[in-house]
C-alpha positions in Angstrom: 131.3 -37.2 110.6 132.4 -40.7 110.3 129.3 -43.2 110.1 128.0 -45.6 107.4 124.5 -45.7 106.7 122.1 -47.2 104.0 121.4 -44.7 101.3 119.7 -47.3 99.0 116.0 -45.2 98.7 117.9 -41.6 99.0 121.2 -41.4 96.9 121.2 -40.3 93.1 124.2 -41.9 91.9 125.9 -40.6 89.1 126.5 -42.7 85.7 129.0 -45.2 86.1 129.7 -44.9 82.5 132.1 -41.8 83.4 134.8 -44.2 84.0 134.2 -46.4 81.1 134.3 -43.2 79.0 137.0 -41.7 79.8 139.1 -44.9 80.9 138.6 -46.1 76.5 139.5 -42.4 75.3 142.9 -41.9 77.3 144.3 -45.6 77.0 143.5 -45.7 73.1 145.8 -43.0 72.4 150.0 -44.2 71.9 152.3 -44.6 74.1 154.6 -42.8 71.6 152.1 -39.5 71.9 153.1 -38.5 75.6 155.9 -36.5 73.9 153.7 -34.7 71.4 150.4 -33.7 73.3 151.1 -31.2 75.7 148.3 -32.3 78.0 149.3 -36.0 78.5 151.7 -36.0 81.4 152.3 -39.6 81.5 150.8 -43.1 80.2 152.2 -46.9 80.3 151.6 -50.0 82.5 152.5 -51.3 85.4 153.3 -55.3 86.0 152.0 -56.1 89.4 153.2 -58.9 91.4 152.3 -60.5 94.8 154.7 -62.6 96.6 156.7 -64.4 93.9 153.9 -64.4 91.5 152.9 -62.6 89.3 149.8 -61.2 89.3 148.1 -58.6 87.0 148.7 -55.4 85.3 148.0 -51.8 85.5 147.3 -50.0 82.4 146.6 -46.0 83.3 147.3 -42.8 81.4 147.7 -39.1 83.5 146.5 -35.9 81.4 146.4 -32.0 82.8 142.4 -31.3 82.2 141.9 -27.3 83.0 144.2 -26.4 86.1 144.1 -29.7 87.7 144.5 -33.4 86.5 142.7 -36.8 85.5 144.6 -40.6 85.8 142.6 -43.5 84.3 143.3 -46.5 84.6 142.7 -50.4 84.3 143.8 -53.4 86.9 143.5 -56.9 85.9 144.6 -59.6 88.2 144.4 -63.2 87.6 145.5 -66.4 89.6 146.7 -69.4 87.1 145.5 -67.9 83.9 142.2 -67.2 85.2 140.8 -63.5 85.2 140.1 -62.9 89.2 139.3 -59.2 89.2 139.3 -56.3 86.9 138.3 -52.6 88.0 138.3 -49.5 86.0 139.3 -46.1 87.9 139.4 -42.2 87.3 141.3 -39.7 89.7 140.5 -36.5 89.3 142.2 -33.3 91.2 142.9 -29.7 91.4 146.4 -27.7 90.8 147.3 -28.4 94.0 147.1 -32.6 93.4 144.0 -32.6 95.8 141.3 -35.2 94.9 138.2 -33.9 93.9 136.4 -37.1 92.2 137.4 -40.3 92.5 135.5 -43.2 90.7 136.1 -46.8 90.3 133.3 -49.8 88.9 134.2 -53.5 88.7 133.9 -55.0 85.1 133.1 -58.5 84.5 132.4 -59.6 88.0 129.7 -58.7 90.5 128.8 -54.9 89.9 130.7 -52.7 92.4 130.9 -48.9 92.2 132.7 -46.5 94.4 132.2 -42.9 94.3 134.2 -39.9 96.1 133.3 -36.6 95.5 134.5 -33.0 97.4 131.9 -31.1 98.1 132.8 -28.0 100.0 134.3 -28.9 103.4 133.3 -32.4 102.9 133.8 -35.6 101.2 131.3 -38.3 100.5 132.1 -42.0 99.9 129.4 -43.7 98.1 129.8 -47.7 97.7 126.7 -49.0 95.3 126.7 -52.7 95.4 123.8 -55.8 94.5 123.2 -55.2 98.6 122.9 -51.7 98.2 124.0 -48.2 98.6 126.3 -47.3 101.8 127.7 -43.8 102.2 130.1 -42.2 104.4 131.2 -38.6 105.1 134.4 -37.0 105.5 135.6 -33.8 106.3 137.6 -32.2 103.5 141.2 -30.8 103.8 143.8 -29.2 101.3 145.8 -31.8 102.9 144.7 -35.1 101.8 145.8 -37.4 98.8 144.1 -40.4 97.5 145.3 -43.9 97.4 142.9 -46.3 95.3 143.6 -50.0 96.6 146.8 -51.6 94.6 146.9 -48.5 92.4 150.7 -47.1 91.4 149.7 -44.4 89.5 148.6 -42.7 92.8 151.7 -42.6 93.9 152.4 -39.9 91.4 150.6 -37.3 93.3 151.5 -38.1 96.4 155.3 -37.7 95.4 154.2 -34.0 93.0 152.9 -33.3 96.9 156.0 -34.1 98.7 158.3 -32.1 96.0 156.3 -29.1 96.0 156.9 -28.8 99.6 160.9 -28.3 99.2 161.9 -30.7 102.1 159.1 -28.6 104.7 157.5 -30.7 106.8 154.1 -32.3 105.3 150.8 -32.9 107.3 149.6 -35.2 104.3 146.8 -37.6 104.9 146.0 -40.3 102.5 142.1 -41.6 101.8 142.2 -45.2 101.1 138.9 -45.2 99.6 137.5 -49.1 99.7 137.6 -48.9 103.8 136.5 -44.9 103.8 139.2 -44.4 106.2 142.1 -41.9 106.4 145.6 -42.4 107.5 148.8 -39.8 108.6 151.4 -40.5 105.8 154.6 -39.6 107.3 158.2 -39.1 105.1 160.7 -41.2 106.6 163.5 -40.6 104.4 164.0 -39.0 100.6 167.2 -40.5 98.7 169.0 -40.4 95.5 169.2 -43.9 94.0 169.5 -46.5 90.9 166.8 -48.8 90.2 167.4 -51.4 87.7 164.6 -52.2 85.4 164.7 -54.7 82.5 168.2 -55.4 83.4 169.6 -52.0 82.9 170.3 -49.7 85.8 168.3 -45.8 85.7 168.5 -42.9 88.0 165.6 -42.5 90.8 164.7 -41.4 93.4 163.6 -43.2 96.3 160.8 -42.3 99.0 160.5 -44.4 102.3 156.6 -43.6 103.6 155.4 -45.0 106.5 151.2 -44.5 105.4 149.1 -45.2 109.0 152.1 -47.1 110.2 152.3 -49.7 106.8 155.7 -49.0 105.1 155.0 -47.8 101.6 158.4 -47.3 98.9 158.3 -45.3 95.8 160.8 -44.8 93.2 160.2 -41.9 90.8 162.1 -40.9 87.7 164.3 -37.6 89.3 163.7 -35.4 86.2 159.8 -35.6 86.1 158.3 -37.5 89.2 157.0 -40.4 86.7 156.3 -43.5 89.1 159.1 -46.3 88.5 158.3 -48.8 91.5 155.9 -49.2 94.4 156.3 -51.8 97.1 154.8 -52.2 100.3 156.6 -55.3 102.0 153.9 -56.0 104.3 151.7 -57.1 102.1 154.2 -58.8 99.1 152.8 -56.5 97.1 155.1 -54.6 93.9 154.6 -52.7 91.2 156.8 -52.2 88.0 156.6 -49.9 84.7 156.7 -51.9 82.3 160.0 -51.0 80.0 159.2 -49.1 77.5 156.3 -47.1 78.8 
């Protein structure tokens, strides 16, 4: 079922506060403590840059939460010194990195909210705007991963996917939630490289995706799958950690 309808009169949406919530708990708590709680797998920022500018951040923290996980996060972007667009996210999955909630509002700019919650064998996509509620359905797989618009820490689940599979081929399909559409994310190539952040050079290793035939290039940290880098040269679009974090 693939069709967009107004759901303005008929949806109960849930409290957009989740986000906010859980978004100020996870990103107030040191970068310092991802060594000492057991249930934070990973927290920092990423420096985002499009074309030869750059552009924002992305400030996000991953945690285990019962047999699956939750990433949070924050993305500012701004143009000359001006604020253009900030948007606070929550991913949530089960143990096998599949999304089960996704959640992202705008802050600070006309009120957006975009909901996607699994429900049995399907997945609903609800878009709450000042023009009104639109919602789309669909069908739910163990194969699917989630990739929020411009966000790096998604990344990490997609590449927790790809290692768990030991090199066998992968049927994964990623939701890019803003359009409700799917696409085949294919695994062009897996190597062993350096990357060199902050001027010093570090292990990693790199993943060539082709995502619904859009080149998409990761570079994780080798020993825990932590994101490094995301680029997709299409669109001038790169991601950094931040040294550090």
């Amino acid at each position: 079922m693939n069709t967009w309808w107004n759901a303005s009169s008929t949806v109960s949406m849930p409290r957009p506060g989740l986000v906010t919530i859980v978004t100020a708990v996870l990103l107030s708590v040191p970068a310092a403590a991802t060594g000492q709680d057991p249930n934070l797998v990973d927290q920092g920022r990423y420096d985002i840059t499009i074309g030869d500018r750059v552009a924002g951040t992305e400030t996000f923290a991953i945690r285990r939460q019962g047999e699956g996980f939750m990433a949070v996060g924050r993305i500012q972007l701004e143009a000359e010194g001006t604020w253009l667009r900030s948007a606070e996210f929550g991913l949530r999955t089960d143990g096998a990195f599949t999304p089960v909630r996704f959640e992202t509002r705008s802050v600070g700019g006309p009120a957006r909210t975009l909901i996607v919650t699994r429900n049995g064998t399907r997945l609903r996509i609800t878009t709450s705007s000042d023009e009104g509620d639109r919602m789309r359905e669909l069908l739910a797989t163990p194969h699917q991963v989630l990739l929020g618009p411009g966000i790096a820490q998604h990344y990490y689940f997609v590449i927790r996917r790809i290692n768990a599979a030991g090199g066998l081929p992968l049927d994964l399909v990623a939701i890019r939630p803003g359009r409700g559409l799917e696409h085949t994310v294919r695994v062009d190539s897996v190597t062993t490289t350096e990357i060199t952040m902050a001027g010093a050079a570090r292990p990693a290793s790199r993943y060539d995706l082709d995502v619904g035939g859009e080149q998409h290039v990761v570079w994780a940290d080798p020993a825990d799958g932590r994101i490094l880098m995301v680029e997709i040269p299409d669109r001038r679009w790169t991601s950094v950690r931040r040294p550090g974090n």
